[in-house]
C-alpha positions in Angstrom: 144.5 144.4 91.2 145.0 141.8 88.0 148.2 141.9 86.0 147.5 141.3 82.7 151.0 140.8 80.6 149.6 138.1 78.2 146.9 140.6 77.2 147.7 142.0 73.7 144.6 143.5 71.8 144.0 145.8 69.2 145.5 149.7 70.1 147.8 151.4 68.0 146.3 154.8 67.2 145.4 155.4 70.8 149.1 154.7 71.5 150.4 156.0 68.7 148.6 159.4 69.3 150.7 159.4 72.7 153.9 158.4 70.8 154.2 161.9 68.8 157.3 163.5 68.6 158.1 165.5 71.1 159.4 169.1 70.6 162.5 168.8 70.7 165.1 165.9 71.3 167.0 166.3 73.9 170.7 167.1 72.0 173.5 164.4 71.5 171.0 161.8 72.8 169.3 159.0 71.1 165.7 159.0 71.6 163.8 156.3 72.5 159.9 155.3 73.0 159.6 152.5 75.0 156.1 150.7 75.3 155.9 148.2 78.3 153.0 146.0 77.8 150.7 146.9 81.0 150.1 149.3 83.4 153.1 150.8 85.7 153.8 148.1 88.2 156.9 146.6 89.6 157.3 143.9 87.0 158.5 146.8 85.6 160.5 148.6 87.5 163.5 148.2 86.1 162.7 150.5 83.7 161.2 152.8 85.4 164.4 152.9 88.1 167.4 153.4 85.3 164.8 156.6 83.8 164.6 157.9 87.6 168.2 157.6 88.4 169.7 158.9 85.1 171.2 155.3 83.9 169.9 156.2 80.3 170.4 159.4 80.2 174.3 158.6 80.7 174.3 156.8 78.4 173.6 158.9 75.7 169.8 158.2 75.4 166.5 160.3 75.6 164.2 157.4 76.8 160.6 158.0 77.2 158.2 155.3 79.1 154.7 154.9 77.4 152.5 152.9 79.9 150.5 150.2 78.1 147.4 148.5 78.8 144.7 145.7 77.6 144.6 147.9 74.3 148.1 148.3 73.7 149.5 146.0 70.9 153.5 146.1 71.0 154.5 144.6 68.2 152.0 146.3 65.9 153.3 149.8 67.3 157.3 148.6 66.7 156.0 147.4 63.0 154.5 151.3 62.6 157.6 153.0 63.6 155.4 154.5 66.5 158.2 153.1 69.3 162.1 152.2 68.9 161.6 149.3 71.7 159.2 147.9 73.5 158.3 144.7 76.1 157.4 141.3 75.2 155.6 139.1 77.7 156.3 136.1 76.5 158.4 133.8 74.6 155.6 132.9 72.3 155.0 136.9 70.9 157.8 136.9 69.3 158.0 133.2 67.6 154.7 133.9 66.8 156.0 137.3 65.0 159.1 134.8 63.0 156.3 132.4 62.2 154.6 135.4 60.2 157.8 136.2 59.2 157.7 139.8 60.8 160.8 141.1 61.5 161.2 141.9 65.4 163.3 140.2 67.6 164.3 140.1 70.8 167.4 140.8 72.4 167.1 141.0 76.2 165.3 138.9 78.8 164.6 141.3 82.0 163.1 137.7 83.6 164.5 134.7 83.5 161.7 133.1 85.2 157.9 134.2 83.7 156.3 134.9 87.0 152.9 132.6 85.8 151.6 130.6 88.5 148.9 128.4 89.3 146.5 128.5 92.7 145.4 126.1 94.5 143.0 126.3 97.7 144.9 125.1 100.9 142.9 122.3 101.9 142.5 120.1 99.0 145.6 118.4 98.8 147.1 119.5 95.7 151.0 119.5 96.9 152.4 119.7 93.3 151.2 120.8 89.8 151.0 116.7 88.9 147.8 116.9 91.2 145.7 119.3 89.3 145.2 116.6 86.7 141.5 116.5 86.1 140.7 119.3 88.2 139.0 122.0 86.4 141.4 124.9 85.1 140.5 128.7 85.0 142.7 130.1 82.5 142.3 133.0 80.3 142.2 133.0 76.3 145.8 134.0 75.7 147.2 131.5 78.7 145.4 128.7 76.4 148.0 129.1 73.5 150.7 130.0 75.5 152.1 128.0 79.0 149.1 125.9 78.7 150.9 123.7 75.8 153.6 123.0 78.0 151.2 121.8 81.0 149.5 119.5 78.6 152.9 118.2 77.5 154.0 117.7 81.0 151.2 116.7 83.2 149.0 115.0 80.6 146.2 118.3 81.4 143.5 117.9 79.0 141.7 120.6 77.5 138.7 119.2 79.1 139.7 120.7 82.4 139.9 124.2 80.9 137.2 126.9 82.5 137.3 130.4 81.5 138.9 132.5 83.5 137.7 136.6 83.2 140.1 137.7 85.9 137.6 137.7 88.4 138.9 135.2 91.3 134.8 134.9 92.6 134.6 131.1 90.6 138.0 130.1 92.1 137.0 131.1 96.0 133.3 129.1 94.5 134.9 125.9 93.6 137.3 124.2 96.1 138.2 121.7 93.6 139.0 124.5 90.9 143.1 126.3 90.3 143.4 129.2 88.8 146.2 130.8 87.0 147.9 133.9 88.5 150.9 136.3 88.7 153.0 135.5 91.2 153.0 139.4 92.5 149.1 140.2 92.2 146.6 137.5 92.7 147.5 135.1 95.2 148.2 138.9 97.0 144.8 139.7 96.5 143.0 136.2 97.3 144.9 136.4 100.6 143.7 140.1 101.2 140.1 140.1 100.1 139.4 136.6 100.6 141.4 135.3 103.7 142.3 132.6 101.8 146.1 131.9 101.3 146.4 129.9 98.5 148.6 127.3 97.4 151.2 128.9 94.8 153.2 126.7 92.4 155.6 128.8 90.3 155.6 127.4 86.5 159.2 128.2 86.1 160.0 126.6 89.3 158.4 122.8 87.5 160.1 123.4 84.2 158.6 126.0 82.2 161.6 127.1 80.2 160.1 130.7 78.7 161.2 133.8 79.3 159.5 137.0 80.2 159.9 140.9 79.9 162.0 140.7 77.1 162.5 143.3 75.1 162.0 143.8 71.6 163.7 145.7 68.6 162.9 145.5 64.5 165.8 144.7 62.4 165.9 148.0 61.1 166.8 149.7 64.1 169.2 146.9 65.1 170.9 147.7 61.9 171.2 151.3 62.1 171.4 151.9 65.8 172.9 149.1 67.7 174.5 150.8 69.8 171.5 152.8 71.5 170.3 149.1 71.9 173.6 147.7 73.9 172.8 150.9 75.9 169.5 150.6 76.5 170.1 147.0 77.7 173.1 147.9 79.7 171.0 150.8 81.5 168.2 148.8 82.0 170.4 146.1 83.8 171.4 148.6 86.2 168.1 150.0 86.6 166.7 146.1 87.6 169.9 145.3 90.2 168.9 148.9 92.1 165.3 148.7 91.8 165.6 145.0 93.8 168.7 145.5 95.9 169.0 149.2 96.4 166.7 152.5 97.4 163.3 151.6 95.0 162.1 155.4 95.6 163.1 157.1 92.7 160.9 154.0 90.3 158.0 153.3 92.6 157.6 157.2 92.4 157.6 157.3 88.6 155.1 154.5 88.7 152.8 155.9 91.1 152.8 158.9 89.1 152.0 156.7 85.8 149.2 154.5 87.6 147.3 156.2 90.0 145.8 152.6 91.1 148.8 151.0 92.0 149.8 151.2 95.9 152.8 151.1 97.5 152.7 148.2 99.5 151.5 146.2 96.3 154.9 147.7 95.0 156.5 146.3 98.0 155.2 142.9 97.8 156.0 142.2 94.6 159.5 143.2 94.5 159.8 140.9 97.9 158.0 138.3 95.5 160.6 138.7 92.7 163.2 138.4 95.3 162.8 135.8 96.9 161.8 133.9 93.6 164.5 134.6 91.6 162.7 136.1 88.7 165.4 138.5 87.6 167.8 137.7 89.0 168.2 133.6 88.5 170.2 131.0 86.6 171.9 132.5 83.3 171.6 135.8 84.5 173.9 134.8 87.8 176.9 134.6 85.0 175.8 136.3 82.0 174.3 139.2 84.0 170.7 140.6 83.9 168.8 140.3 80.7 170.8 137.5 79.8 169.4 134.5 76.9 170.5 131.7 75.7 170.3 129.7 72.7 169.8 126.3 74.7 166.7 128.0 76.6 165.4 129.2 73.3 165.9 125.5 71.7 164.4 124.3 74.9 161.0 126.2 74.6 161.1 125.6 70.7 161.1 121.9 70.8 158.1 122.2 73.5 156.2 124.0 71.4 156.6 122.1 68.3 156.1 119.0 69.5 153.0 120.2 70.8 152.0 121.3 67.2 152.1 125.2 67.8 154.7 125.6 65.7 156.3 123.5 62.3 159.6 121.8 63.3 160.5 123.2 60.3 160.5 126.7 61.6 163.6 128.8 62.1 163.1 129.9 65.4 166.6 131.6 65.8 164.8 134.7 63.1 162.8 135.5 66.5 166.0 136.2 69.0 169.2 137.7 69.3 172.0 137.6 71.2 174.5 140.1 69.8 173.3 142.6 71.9 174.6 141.0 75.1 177.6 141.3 74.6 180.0 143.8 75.8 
């Protein structure tokens, strides 16, 4: 089972058809459509945990989940008005979105730690990610302008290395010599399941890789006129994350099950053991600032990666694509 959270493709009217208004809002609540950016899984279950367990709803908000998938395109349903928030994968989506000048920003990071990883077979010596230099690399489309930049940058990677990578592990297991990127939670899972083969996992976050992930994603508008609803939203969400990974899971995992048939529960369970034991929410600024924390010294970080790499002008005002405003109290 592939997750797919760098996937962003051409969708809005099927998601938009599933974002109608409903009846009736629920009265003295603020309603919000949330669009996560791939199926129901644990990577967001967070979410899915402060809907079960009421966190939103006492805090004044009608929240409603809409599941997205390989055609589901975020920021094109925030820009239509079809959603009030939604998830970002990455922290290039939304420099991407100030470099066009579009205004959406985000305000919350759910991970401090993108859960991107690269796999290795067992037996081929490759300790660190400094040993995958010349060996080929399957990565998809998306990974290519994203977290590949900053491999290039660090290891000296070349894009000579690159193989296309269709989310099918079969050339990977084929090739010995080959890595292959990954989510932490789902592929080397899989490999390990289907294939016997335990692979060697190396964390990107855990060399370096200063982006963020799950972050979630507001237009100006509606951080003008309801700010509020947003502090609440990222307050509830908070809570929903520390129960989900420290507390009774049930009431999420059930919500998600009910969302995406294909999931399983024991994939459920491994991946919030994964995120555990990782760190990916629950890491670095987040230990003082609390869960969905940012800061403007990680943002500067990935900025000057990216620049110097040529994906973005130096020039560019990357502050237009974050905010912090909503983190506070």
């Amino acid at each position: 089972m592939s997750n797919r959270r760098t996937v962003l493709t051409a969708g809005l009217a099927a998601l938009a058809a599933a974002c109608a208004p409903k009846a009736k809002e629920a009265e003295g609540r603020t309603r919000i459509r949330f669009a996560t950016d791939w199926k129901a899984q644990a990577e967001q279950g967070g979410f899915y945990q402060a809907l079960a367990t009421g966190e939103y709803q006492k805090r004044g908000l009608d929240v409603e989940i809409l599941q997205g998938g390989p055609g589901v395109n975020v920021p094109q349903l925030l820009a239509a008005g079809a959603i009030e928030l939604g998830m970002g994968s990455n922290s290039f989506i939304v420099l991407n979105l100030a470099k066009e000048g579009i205004p959406i920003k985000a305000v919350a990071a759910f991970m401090q730690k993108d859960p991107q990883v690269l796999l290795a077979h067992p037996d081929q010596g490759v300790r660190s990610i400094a040993d995958m230099k010349g060996r080929p690399i399957l990565l998809a489309s998306a990974s290519r302008e994203a977290f590949w930049v900053w491999l290039k940058a660090k290891y000296g990677f070349t894009d000579a290395q690159l193989r296309s990578y269709n989310y099918s592990s079969a050339p990977f297991l084929a090739d010995k010599r080959s890595v292959q990127q990954g989510y932490l939670s789902s592929e080397p899972y899989t490999i390990e399941k289907e294939a016997g083969i335990k692979p060697a996992v190396f964390l990107l976050a855990d060399e370096g890789y200063p982006g963020y992930a799950t972050m979630l994603l507001a237009t100006d508008a509606l951080l003008a006129s309801k700010p509020e609803a947003v502090k609440a939203f990222i307050q509830a969400t908070a809570a929903g994350w520390k129960s989900y990974l420290k507390g009774d899971a049930g009431p999420g995992d059930a919500l998600i099950l009910k969302d995406n048939p294909e999931m399983t529960p024991q994939l459920l369970a491994h991946a919030r053991a994964m995120m555990n034991q990782y760190g990916i929410v629950e890491s670095g600024d987040s230990e003082t600032l609390g869960i969905g924390a940012m800061t403007d010294q990680r943002w500067a970080d990935f900025f000057k990666i990216a620049s110097e790499q040529g994906v973005y002008d130096k020039a560019l005002d990357y502050r237009r694509a974050y905010s912090l405003d909503f983190l506070k109290g």
